[in-house]
C-alpha positions as CSV (number, residue, x, y, z in Angstrom):
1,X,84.4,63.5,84.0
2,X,85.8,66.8,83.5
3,X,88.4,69.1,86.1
4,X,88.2,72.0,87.1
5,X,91.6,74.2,85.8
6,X,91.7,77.0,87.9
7,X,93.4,80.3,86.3
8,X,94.4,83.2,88.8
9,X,95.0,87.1,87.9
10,X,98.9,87.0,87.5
11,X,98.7,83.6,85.8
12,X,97.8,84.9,82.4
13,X,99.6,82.7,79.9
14,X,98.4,79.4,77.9
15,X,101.8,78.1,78.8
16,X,101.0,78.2,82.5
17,X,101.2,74.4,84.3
18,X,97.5,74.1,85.1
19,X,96.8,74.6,81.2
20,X,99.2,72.6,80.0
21,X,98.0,69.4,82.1
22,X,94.4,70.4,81.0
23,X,92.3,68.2,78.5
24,X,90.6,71.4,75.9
25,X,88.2,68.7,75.1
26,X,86.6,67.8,78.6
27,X,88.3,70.5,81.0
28,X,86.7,73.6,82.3
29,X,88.6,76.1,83.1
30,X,87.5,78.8,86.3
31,X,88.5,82.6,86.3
32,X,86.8,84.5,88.7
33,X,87.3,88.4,90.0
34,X,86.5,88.6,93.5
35,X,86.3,90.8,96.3
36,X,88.5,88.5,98.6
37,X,91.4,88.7,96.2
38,X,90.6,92.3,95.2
39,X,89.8,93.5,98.8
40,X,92.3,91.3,101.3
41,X,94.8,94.5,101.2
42,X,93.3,98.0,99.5
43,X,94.9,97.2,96.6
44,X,95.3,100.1,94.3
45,X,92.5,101.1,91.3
46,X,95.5,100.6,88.9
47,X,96.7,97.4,89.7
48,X,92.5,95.8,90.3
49,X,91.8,97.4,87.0
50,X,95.0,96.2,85.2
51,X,94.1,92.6,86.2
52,X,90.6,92.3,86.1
53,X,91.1,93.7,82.5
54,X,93.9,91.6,81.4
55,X,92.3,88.3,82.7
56,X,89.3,89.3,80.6
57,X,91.1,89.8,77.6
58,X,92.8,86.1,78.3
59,X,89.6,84.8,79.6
60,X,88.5,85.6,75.6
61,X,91.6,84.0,73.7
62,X,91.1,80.8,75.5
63,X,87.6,80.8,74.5
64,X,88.5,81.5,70.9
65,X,91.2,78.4,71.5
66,X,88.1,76.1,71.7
67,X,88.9,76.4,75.9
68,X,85.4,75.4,77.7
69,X,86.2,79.1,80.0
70,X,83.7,79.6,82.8
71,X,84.1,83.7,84.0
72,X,83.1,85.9,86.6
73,X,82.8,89.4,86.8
74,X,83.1,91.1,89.7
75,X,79.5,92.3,89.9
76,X,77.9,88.9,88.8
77,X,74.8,88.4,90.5
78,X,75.8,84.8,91.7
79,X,80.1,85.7,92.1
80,X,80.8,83.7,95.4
81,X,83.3,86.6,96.7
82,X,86.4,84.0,96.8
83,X,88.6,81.5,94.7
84,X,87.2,79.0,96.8
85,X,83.7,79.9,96.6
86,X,83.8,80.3,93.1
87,X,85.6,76.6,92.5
88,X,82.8,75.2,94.2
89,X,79.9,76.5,92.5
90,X,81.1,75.7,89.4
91,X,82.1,72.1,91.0
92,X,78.5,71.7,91.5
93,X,77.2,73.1,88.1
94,X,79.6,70.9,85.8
95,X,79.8,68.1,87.7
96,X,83.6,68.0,88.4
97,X,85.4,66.8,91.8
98,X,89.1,67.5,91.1
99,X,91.0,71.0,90.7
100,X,94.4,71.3,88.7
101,X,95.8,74.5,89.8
102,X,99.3,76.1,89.6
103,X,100.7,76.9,92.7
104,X,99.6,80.3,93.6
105,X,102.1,83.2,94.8
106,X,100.6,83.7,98.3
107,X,100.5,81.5,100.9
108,X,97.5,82.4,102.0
109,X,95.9,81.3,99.1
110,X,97.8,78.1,99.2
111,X,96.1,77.1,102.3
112,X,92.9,78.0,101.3
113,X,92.8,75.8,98.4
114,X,94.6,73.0,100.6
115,X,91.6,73.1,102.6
116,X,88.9,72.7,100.3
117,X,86.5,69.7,100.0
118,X,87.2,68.4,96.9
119,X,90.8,67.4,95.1
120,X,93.1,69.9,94.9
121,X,95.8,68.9,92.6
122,X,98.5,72.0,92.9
123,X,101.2,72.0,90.4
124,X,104.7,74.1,90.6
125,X,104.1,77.5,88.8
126,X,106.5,76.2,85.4
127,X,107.2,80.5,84.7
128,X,110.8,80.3,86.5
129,X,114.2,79.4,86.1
130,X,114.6,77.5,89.7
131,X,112.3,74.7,90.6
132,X,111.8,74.8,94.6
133,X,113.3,71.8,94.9
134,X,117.0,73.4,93.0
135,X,116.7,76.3,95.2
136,X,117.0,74.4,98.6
137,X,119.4,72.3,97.4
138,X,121.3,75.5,96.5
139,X,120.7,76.8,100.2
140,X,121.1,73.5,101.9
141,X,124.2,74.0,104.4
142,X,124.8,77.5,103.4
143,X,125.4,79.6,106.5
144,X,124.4,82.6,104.4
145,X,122.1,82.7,101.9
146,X,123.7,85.4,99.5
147,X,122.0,86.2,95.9
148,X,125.2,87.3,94.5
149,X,126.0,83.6,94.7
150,X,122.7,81.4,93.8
151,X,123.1,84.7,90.6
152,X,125.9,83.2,89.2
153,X,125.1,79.5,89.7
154,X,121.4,80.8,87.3
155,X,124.1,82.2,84.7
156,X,125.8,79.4,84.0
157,X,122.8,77.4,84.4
158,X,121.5,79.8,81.1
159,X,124.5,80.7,79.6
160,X,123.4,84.7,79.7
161,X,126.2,86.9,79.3
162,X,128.9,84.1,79.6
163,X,132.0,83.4,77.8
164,X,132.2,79.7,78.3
165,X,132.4,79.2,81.8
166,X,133.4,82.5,82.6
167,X,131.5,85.9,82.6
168,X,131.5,88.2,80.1
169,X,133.6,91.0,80.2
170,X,135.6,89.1,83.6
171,X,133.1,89.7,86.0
172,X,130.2,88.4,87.2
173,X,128.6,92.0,88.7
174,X,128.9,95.1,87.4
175,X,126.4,97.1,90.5
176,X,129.6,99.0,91.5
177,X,129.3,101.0,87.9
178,X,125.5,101.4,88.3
179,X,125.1,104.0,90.9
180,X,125.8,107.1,88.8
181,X,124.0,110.2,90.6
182,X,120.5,111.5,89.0
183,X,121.7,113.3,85.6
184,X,120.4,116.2,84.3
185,X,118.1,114.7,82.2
186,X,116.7,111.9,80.8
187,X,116.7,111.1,77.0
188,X,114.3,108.3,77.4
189,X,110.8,109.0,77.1
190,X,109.1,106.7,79.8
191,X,107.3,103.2,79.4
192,X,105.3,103.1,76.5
193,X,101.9,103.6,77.3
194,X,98.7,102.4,75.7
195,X,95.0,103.8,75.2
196,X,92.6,102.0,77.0
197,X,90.1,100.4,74.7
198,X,86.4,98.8,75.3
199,X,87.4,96.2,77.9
200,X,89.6,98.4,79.3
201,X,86.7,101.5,79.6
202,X,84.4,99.3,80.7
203,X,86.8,97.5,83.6
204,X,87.9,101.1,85.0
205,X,84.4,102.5,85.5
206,X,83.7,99.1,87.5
207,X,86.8,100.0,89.9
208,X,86.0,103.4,89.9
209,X,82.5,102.5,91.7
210,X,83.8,99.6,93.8
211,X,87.4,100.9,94.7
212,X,87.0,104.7,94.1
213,X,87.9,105.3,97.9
214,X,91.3,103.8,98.0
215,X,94.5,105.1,98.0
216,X,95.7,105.9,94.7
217,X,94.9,107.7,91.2
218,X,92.8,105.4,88.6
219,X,92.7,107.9,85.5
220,X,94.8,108.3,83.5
221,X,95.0,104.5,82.7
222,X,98.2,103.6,80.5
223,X,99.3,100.0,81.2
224,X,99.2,96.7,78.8
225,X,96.5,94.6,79.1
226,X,97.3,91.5,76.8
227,X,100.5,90.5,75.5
228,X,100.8,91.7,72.1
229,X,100.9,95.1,74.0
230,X,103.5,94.0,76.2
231,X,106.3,92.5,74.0
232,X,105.6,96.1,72.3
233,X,106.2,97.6,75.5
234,X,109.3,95.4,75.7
235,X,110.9,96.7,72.4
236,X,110.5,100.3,73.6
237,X,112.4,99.7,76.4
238,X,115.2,97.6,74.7
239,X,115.6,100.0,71.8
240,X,115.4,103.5,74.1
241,X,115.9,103.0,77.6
242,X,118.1,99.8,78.4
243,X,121.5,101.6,77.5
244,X,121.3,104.1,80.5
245,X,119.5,101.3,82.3
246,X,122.8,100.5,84.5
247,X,124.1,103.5,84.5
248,X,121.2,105.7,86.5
249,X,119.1,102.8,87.6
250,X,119.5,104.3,91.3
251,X,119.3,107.7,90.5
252,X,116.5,109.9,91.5
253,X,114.8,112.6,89.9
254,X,111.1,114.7,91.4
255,X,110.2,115.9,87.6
256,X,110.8,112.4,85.8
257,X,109.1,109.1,87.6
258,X,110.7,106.7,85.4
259,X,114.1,107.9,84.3
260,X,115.5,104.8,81.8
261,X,113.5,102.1,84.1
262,X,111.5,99.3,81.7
263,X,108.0,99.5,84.2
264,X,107.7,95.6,83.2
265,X,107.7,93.8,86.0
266,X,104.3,94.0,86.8
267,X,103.5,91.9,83.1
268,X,106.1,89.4,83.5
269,X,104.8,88.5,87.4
270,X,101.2,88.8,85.9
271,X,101.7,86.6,82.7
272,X,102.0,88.9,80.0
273,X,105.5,88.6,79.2
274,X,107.8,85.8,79.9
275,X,111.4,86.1,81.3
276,X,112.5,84.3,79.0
277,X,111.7,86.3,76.0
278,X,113.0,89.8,78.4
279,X,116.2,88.3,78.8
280,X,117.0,86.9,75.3
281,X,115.9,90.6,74.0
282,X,118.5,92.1,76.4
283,X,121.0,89.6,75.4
284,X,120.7,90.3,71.4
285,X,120.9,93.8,72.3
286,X,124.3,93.5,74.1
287,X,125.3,91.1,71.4
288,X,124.6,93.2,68.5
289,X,126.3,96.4,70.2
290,X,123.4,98.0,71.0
291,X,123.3,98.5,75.1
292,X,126.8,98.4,77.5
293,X,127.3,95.5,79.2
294,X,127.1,96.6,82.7
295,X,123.4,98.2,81.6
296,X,122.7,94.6,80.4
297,X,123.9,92.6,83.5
298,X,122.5,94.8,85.4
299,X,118.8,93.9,84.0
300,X,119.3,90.4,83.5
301,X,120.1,90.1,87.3
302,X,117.3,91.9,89.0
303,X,115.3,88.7,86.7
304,X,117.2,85.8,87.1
305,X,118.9,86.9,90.3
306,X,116.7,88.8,92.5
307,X,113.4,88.0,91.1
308,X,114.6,84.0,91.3
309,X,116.1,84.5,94.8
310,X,113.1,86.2,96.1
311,X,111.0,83.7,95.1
312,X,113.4,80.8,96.9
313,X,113.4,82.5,99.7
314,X,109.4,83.2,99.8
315,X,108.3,79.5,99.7
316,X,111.6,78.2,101.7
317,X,110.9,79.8,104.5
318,X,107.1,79.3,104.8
319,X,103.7,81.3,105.7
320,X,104.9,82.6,108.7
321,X,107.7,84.8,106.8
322,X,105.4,87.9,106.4
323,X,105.1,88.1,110.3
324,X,108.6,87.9,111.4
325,X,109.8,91.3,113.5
326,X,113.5,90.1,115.1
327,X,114.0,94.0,115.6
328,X,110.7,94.5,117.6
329,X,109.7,97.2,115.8
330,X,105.8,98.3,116.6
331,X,105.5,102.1,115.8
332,X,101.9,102.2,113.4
333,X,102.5,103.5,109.6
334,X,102.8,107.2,109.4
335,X,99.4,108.8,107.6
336,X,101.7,110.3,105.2
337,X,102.5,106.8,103.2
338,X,98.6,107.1,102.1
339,X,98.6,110.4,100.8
340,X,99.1,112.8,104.0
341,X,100.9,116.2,103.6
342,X,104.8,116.0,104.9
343,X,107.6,117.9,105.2
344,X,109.7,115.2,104.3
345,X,110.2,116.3,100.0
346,X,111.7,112.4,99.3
347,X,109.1,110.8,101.0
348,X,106.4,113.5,99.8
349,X,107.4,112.8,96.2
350,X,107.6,108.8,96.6
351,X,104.4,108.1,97.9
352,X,102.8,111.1,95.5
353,X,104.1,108.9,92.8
354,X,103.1,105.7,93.9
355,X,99.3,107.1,94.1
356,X,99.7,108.3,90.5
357,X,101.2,105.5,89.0
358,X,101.2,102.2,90.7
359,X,105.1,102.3,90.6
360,X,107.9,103.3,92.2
361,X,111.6,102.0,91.2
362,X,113.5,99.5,93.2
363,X,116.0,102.4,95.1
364,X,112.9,105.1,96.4
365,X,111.1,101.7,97.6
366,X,114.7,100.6,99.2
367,X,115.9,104.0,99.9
368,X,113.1,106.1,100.8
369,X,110.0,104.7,102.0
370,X,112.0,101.4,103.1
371,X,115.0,103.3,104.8
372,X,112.6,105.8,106.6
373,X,110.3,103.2,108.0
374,X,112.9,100.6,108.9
375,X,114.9,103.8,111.1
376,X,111.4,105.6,112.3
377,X,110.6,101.4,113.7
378,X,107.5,100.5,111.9
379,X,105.9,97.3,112.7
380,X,107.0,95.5,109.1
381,X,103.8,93.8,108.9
382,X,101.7,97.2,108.1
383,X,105.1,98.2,105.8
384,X,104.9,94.9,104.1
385,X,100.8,95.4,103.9
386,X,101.3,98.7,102.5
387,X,103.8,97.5,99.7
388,X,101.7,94.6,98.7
389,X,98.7,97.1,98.4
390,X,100.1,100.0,96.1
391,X,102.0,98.7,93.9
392,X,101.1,97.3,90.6
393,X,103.9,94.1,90.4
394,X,103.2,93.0,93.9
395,X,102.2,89.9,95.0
396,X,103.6,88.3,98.2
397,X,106.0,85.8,96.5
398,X,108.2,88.6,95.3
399,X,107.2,91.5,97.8
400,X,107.6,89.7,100.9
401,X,110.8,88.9,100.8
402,X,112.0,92.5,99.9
403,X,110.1,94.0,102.2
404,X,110.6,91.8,105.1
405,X,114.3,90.8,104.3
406,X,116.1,93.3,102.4
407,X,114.0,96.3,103.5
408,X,113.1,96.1,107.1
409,X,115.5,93.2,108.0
410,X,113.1,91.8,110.2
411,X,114.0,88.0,108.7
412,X,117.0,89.1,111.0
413,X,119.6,88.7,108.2
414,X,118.6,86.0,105.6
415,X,118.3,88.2,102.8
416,X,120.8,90.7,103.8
417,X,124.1,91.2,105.7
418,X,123.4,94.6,107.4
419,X,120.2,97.0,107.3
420,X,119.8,99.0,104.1
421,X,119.5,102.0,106.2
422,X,121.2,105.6,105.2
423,X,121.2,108.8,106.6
424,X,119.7,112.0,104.0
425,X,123.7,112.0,102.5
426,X,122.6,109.0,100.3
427,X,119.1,110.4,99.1
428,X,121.1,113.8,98.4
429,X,123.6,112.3,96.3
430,X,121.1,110.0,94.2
431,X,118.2,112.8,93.7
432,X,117.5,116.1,93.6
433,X,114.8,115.4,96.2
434,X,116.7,117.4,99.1
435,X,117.1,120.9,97.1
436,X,113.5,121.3,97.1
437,X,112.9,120.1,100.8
438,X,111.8,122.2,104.0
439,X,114.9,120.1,105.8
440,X,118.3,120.5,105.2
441,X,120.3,117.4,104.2
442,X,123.8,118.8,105.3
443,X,121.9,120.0,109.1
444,X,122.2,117.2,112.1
445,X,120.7,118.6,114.6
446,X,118.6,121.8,115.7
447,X,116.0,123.0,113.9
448,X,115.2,122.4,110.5
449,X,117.6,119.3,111.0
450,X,116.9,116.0,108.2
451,X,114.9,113.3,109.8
452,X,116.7,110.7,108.3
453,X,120.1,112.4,109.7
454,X,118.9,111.8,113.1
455,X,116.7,108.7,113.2
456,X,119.9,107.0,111.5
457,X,121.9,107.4,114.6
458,X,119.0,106.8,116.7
459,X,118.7,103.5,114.9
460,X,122.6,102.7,115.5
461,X,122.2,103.1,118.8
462,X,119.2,101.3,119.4
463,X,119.8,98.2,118.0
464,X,123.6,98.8,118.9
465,X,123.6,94.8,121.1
466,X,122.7,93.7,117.4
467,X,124.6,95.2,115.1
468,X,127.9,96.9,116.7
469,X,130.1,93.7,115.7
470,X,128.9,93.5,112.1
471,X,131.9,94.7,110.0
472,X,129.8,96.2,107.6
473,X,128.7,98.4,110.5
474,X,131.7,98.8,113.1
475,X,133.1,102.3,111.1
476,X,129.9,103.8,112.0
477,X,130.0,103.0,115.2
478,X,133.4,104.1,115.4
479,X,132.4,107.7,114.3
480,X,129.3,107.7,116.6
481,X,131.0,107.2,119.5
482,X,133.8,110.0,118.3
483,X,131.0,112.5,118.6
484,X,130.9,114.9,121.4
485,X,128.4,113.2,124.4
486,X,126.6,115.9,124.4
487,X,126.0,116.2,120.6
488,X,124.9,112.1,120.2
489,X,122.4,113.3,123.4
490,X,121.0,115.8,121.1
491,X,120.6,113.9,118.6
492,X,119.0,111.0,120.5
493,X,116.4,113.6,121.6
494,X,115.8,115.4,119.1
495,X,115.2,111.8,117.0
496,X,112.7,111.0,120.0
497,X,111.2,114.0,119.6
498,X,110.5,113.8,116.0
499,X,109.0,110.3,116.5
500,X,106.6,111.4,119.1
501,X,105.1,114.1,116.8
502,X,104.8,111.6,113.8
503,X,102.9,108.9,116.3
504,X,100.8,111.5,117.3
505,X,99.9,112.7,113.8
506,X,101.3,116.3,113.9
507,X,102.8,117.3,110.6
508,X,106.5,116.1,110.4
């Protein structure tokens, strides 16, 4: 009797585990676009129409594999409206009682398939370096789970970057060389970007109807959609972007959204591309003299580091992770995130980019629409939900964890030591952001004053019982309490102040 072999939207590769236990011969596979998946957040019209395309494409090479595929479009009379539903009915048209699927990357949908009435067999998702099962043992016993060190255990484990057992160059982490402030320009031209074809067209006026209304710009449409397009993507990058990579990968710039950033995240956690082949092309570029070293460290760990460690810490600590709040933090998420006019030039320019293009880099996520809503005290649920929904390489395995640990801290320390919080002096020194802004960086109080000047010492001292003996933290405390009573006063209302107008929707 044959299985059902379900394929989701980011598991776009014949190598994925479900295939690979499949029989082509009797198997069916199931594919299905539906409005829970497209619909449980407002995702954005990029990222619905970036998937639904590339699974049809892949949907297609399987069937031209001799793959028995069974797919269905979004506006099929007889779609279901969920993975489940959709498992079922074609449960009951071939026949089948048992599912192979690979894990999925949300716990949600883990349950749901958990709970069906039929045999779910759910295989680890084979697309990593670390099994679940290496990463606990890893984190067994550790009082801290630090990435620094379960990074260099996945170095020597592949042998990137390594000069026998040591690292190349005599040190494991060049970061401290990779904060160079926004240059004056940018000699790399951007992401390569790709003319939508037939399927494409024909997916984009679909989204356009069903998703017109939500937050961000569909048109112009420039992203991969299978992977012949992606490795090509991949060589652009290598070849024009990766050697300034390191050295301005936190730097900031309102006239150039992508700076020397590869934009290919969102096809390695969709299928696409596999980290394995992204790595090996960043290693023959260091080896043949082609990119600086700390550029290529610097790459190779936001894969094998971060995106590993985020994915540990996802499934380790279980479906309740995306609701965790230790700093009580309740405020709603400011209209301006979705489009509404601020004052506020960094945030203005962040969001305005993440409705145009699905993407944001790693330090305005971290830096500007993380820092502001982590020292403003947004509930980190709506921050994660907004995250999960606008970006174009989000899916909960790999956003939840940022958002919720290294962004909002509201794990209460797993993923990080100490908030990533800043005042405007840190967005001022990695942007030009703050010359163009109806605030002034350099003003701390009074009118005109930076919000993030004052809701950073408004943070300090409201979480002081938490944070005061953290040594990563005590100088600051040290030079708020130096201040002049009546100064930290004024600060402390003027923050208040500021937060009452944004929660009552007044232009801030």
């Amino acid at each position: 009797m044959s299985r059902l072999i379900l394929v989701l939207g980011d598991q776009l590769t014949e190598e994925i585990a479900a295939l690979r236990e499949a029989d082509r011969g009797s198997d069916v596979v199931v594919m299905a676009e539906v409005a829970d998946e497209a619909s449980y957040v407002p995702h954005h019209p990029k990222k619905i129409a970036f998937l639904f395309a590339a699974m049809r494409k892949f949907a297609a090479r399987l069937k031209e594999d001799g793959w028995d595929v069974r797919y269905t479009r979004l506006d099929d009379d007889d779609n279901a409206g969920s993975i489940t539903g959709e498992l079922l009915r074609r449960a009951e048209e071939t026949g089948a009682s048992e599912i192979i699927a690979t894990e999925p990357g949300e716990w949600r949908l883990i349950e749901a398939l958990g709970e069906m009435p039929l045999t779910v067999r759910m295989i680890e998702d084979n697309r990593f370096l670390a099994s679940h099962a290496e990463f606990d043992d890893w984190a067994e016993d550790r009082k801290e789970l630090r990435m620094e060190w379960f990074y260099r255990q996945m170095r020597r484990k592949t042998g990137y970057l390594m000069d026998g057992e040591d690292p190349e160059g005599g040190k494991w982490n060049y970061d401290h060389d990779n904060r160079k402030p926004a240059p004056g320009d940018v000699d790399f031209s951007g992401p390569m970007q790709f003319t939508p074809d037939e399927v494409v067209e024909e997916v984009l006026d679909l989204v356009e109807k069903r998703f017109g209304d939500n937050f961000g710009t569909l048109r112009p449409f420039w992203f991969a959609t299978e992977p012949g397009q992606a490795r090509r993507a991949l060589s652009h990058f290598i070849s024009g972007g990766l050697a300034k990579f390191g050295d301005f990968q936190d730097a900031m710039l309102e006239k150039d959204n992508f700076l020397s950033h590869s934009v290919l995240s969102m096809y390695i956690n969709a299928g696409l591309l596999d980290w394995r082949e992204v790595c090996d092309a960043v290693q023959a570029a260091y080896d043949a003299g082609d990119v600086p070293l700390n550029a290529a460290e610097g790459f190779i760990r936001q894969i094998i580091g971060w995106r590993e460690y985020m994915r540990g810490i996802y499934y380790r600590e279980g479906p309740d992770y995306t609701r965790r709040n230790v700093l009580n933090h309740q405020r709603k998420l400011p209209w301006f995130y979705w489009g509404g006019e601020t004052d506020m030039n960094c945030i203005a320019h962040a969001v305005a980019e993440t409705r145009d293009e699905a993407y944001a880099h790693h330090i305005q996520r971290l830096m500007v629409t993380g820092n502001f809503a982590l020292l403003a005290g947004i509930d980190p649920a709506e921050v994660h939900e907004w995250y999960l929904a606008v970006y174009a390489d989000a899916y909960e395995w790999v956003e939840a964890p940022n958002v919720i640990g290294m962004s909002q801290f509201a794990d209460g320390g797993i993923v990080g030591s100490k908030p990533y919080i800043s005042s405007g002096n840190y967005i001022a020194k990695m942007s030009d952001y703050c010359g163009g802004c109806a605030y002034d960086v350099k003003q701390k109080t009074g009118e005109g004053a930076c919000p993030f000047n004052l809701l950073y010492w408004a943070f300090m001292e409201r979480h002081r019982e938490r944070f005061e003996k953290n040594p990563r933290m005590a100088q600051m405390y040290r030079t708020w309490d130096r201040m002049d009573e009546a100064k930290r006063e004024t600060v402390l209302s003027e923050a208040e102040d500021f937060l009452e107008r944004m929660s009552r929707g007044d232009r801030v």
